[in-house]
C-alpha positions, 0 to 999 in steps of 0.5 A: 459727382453725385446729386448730394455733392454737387452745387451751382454757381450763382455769380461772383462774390467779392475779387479780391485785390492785394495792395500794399498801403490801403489809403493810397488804395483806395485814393487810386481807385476813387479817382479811376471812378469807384465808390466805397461802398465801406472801409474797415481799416482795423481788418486791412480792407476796403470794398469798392463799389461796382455797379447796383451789385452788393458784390465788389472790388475788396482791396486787402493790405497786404504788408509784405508788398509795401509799394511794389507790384507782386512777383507774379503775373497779375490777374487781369478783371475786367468790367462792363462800362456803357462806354470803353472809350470814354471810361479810359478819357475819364481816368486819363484825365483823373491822372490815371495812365491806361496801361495801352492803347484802348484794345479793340475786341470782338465785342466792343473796346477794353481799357486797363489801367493798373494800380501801384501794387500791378493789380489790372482793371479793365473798363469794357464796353459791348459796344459792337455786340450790344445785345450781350451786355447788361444793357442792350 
């Protein structure tokens, strides 16, 4: 690649999320603790909060899902929480099944939970490894 066509990654922007019914989307995701950051029904989409950062979570109805989970794999995002442990009580107790046991990785504990249409979201802790997390 040439100096004129190459680029740099900066970071994420938004991850987008597929979900067939954009209110019972967003009720789910504001119990599992996330905050809307703006909701624009007419366009199908609604963005979640994640952190101080502007990007976030954009759920988009898609109409040809209705209430199932798509034919595919889901992807599977996971985000940085201080606590892995304590994030998957909090959604236990908001009515939230976490789809396993909490997962012991080499830098601290993951806990995924899944949303009606089978998107993943993983709370993720560096509770082993503080110095790599956004707060050492």
């Amino acid at each position: 690649m040439s100096d004129e066509e190459s680029y740099e990654l900066l970071g994420f922007d938004n991850v987008l999320l597929p979900v067939g019914d954009l209110g019972q989307a967003v009720e789910f995701y504001e119990r599992a603790g996330f905050p809307v950051a703006y909701r624009f029904d007419e366009a199908g989409i609604a963005l979640l909060g994640v952190g101080g950062e502007t990007p976030g979570l954009l759920l988009r109805a898609e109409e040809e899902f209705g209430h199932r989970p798509p034919p595919w794999p889901a992807t599977r995002v996971w985000l940085e929480v201080p606590d892995a442990l304590a994030a998957g009580r909090a959604v236990r107790e908001a009515g939230i099944t976490p789809l396993d046991e909490p997962l012991s990785t080499s830098t601290g504990w993951t806990v995924e939970i899944a949303d009606p249409w089978g998107n993943v979201v993983g709370f993720t802790d560096y509770s082993r490894r503080p110095e790599l997390g956004r707060r050492p």
